[in-house]
N, C-alpha and C positions, 0 to 999 in steps of 0.2 A: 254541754259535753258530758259524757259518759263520768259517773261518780266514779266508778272504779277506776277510769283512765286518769280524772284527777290526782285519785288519792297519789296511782303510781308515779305521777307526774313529778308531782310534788314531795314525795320518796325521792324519785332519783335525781332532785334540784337537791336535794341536803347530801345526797350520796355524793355529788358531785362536788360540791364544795366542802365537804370533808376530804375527798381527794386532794383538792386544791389545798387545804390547809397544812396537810400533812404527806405533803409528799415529798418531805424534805427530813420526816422521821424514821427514827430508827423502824424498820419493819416488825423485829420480833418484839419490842415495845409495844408497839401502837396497837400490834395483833392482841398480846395477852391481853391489854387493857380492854380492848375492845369486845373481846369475848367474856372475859371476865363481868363487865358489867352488862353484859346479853345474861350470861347465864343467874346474874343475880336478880337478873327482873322477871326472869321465868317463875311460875308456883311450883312446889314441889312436883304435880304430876308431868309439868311438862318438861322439869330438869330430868326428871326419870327419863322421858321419849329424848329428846336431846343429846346426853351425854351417853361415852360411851368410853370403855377403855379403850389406850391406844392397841394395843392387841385385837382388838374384836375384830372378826373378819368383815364384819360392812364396811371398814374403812378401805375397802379393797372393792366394793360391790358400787362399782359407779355405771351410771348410763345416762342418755342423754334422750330417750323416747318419753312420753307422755305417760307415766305410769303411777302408782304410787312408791313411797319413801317412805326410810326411817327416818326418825329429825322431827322436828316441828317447822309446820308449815305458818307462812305469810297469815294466811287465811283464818289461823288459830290465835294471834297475838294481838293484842291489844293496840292502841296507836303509838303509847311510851316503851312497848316490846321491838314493833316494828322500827321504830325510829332508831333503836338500840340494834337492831336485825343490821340494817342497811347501814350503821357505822362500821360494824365485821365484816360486810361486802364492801365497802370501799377501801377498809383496810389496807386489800393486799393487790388493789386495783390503780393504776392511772385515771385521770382524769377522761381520756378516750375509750378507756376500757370500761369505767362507771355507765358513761355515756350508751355502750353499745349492750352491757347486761342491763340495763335497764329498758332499752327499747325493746330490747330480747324477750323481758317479760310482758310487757305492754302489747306483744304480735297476738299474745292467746288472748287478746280481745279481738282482733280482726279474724282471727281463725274461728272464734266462736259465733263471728258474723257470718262466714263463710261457711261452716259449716251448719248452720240452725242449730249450735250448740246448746244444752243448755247452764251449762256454764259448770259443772262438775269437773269434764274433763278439759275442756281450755278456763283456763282461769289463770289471770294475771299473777294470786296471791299464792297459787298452787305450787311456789317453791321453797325448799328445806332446805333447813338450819342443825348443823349435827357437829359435836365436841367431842371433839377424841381421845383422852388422858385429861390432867387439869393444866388449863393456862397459867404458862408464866413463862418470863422471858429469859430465862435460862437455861429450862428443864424442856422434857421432849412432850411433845403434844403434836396436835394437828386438828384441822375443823375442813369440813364441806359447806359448799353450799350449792344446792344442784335442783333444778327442775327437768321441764321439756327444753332443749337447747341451749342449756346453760349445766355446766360441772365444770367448779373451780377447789381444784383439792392443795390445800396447801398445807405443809408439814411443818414444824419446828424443834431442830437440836441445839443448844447451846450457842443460842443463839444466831443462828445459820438457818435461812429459810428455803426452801423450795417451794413451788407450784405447779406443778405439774401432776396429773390431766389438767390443762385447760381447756375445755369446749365450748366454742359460740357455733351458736347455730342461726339461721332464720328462715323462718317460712313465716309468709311470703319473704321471696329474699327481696322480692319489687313489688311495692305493691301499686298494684294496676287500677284500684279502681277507690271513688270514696274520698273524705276531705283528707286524705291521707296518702293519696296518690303520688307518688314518685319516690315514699323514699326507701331507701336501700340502707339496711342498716348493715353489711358486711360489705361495703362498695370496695373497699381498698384490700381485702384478702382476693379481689375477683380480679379487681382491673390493672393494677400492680403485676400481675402475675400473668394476665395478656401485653401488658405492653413489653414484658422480658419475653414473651413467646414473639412476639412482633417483632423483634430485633433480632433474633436470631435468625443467621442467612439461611440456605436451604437445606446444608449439610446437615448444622446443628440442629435443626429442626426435625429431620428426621431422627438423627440418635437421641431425642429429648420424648420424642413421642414411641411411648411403649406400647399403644396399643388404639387401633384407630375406634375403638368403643371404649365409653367411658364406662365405669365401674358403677353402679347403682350403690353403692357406699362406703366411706374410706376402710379401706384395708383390712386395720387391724381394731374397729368396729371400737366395741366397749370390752375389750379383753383385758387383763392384769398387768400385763407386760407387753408391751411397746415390740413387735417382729416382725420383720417380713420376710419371705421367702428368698435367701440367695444373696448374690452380692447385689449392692446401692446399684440400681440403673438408670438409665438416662443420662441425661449431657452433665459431665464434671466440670464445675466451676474451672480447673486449671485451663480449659478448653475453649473458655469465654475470653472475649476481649475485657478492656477495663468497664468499659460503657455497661456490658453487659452482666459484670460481675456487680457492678456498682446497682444495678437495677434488679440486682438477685438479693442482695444485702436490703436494700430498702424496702421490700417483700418480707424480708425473714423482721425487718425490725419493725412493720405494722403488726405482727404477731408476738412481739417480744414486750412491745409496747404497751398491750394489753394490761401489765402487769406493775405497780408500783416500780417507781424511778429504780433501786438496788437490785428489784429482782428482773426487770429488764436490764439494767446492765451486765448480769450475770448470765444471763440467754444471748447476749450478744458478745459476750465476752467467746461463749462457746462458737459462735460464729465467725470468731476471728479465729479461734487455735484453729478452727478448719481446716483453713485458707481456702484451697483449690481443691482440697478433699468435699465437696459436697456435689451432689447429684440433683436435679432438677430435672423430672419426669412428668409429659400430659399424657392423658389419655383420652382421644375424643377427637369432633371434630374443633377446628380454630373459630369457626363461625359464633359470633354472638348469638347466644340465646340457645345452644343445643346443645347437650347434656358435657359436660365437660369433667377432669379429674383433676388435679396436679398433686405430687408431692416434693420435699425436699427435704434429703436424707444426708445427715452428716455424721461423722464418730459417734457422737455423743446423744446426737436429738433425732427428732423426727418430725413434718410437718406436712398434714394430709388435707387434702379442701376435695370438695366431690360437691358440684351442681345436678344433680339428673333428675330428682323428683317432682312433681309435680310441673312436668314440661319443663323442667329444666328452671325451677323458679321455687326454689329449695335447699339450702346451702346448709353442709353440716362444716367445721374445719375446727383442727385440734392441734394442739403442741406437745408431745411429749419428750422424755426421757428416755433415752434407750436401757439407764438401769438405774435412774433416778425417779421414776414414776412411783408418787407417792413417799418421796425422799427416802426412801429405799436403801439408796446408798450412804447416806444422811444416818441413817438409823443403826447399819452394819458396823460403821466405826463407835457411835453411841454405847451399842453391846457389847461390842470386843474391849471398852472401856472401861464397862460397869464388871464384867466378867474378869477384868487385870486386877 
């Protein structure tokens, strides 16, 4: 087997049972700590590339295509760097969610296969690590960690976390070919979200479908603020039977899930003030395997999946904040605090 597929292997078995160990901790604890001794293992030049005030506007410059970054990269850290890296990524992660950024990065091995890369631009260790103010579990900070299909922005005020951008992405979202063949690393944002299309009789189905072409990419892309144009369309949860509302909830909670045990139940707390205030929109055809959209849009959040690239074997899908993206709102009361 591939050394680099190893190393990450073997990354994301510790990422994981760091999940497991402490997913039962205080969040804004476990984060400072965890960052904190990230950044004391970096040398000076890389705490320089690393840190950043929380003011600075990169902390607002997220994306989720193959480019370069501010931060220190995977690829730059030594093995007691990295191993301290992937403690900050599991931090603010579940055990499912460790599981799926991690295979997240492990695809830009197969994509380097696929495309004759030669390993510059798909590279497993090609994702950054970036500090936002100084850690501690009281005071207001925030850290990234974001490559190609992967940005996980999480904030901290007095103790009070947020996470949001979250983005998983995959390509291959299947992959088809190689000893590697079958697996799907975002199966349950796809098929979750066909079986609540499946249920729905033929009325509903019409008013859920916004547009019989899918979107070539969600919405509202890598913009700052979480908007869509007009009021929330598609089928409103008040509109669904129970079956069907219950199978919209268990959609919204593989997306919430993502997220260490307090900060999914905080995204799903938002899912319950909903109620029958949420909208669930496809665009596309029903047919497995041809370019598909969906979102679901509530008071508070927002949550966007788009299949169409590469024949339909490409999956971006994100969670945001309609005005908590980047704790935002988190940060407003913060000010208005320090300013009393």
């Amino acid at each position: 087997m591939d050394s680099a597929i190893v190393r990450l292997l073997a990354a994301s078995a510790g990422a994981v049972l760091l999940c497991w160990a402490h997913r039962r901790s205080e969040p804004a604890q476990l984060m400072a700590d965890a960052a904190g001794r990230f950044l004391a293992a970096l040398t000076p030049e890389q705490q320089t590339r690393a840190a950043f005030r929380l003011e600075d506007e990169e902390r607002l410059n997220w994306h989720y295509i193959p480019r370069e970054r501010k931060g220190v990269p995977l690829r730059d850290m030594t093995s007691t760097q990295r191993h301290l890296a992937h403690a900050l990524l599991a931090a603010g992660l579940s055990q499912p969610g460790c599981l799926k950024a991690n295979t997240i990065m492990s695809l830009e091995e197969v994509l380097k296969l696929l495309e004759n890369d030669s390993g510059e631009r798909r590279d497993p260790d090609k994702y950054y690590f970036s500090i936002f103010g100084q850690p501690s579990e009281n005071e207001t900070w925030g850290y990234r960690i974001e490559g190609h299909h992967l940005s996980l922005n999480f904030t901290l005020s007095g103790g009070k976390v947020t996470g949001s951008p979250s983005f998983f992405g995959a390509n291959p979202a299947s992959i088809r070919h190689g000893a590697r063949k079958g697996l799907r690393t975002l199966a349950g944002e796809e098929d979750l979200a066909r079986e609540l299309l499946g249920a729905l009789n033929t009325e509903q189905k019409a008013t859920a479908t916004v547009d019989k072409k899918a979107y070539p990419d969600i919405l509202t892309t890598n913009s700052r603020r979480a908007a869509l144009q007009g009021q929330p369309s598609g089928l409103a949860a008040a509109r669904m039977t129970s079956r069907q509302r219950d199978l919209l909830h268990t959609l919204l909670a593989e997306y919430a899930n993502n997220l260490s045990a307090q900060l999914a139940e905080a995204r799903l707390e938002q899912v319950r003030q909903a109620g029958g205030n949420l909208h669930f929109a496809w665009a596309g055809p029903e047919a497995r395997g041809a370019p598909h959209y969906y979102r679901i849009q509530g008071p508070t959040f927002l949550v966007e999946y788009d299949n169409t690239q590469d024949n339909a074997n490409h999956i971006h899908s994100v969670w945001r904040d309609l005005e908590g993206d980047f704790g935002l709102d988190v940060l407003k009361i913060h000010y208005r605090s320090g300013h009393r």
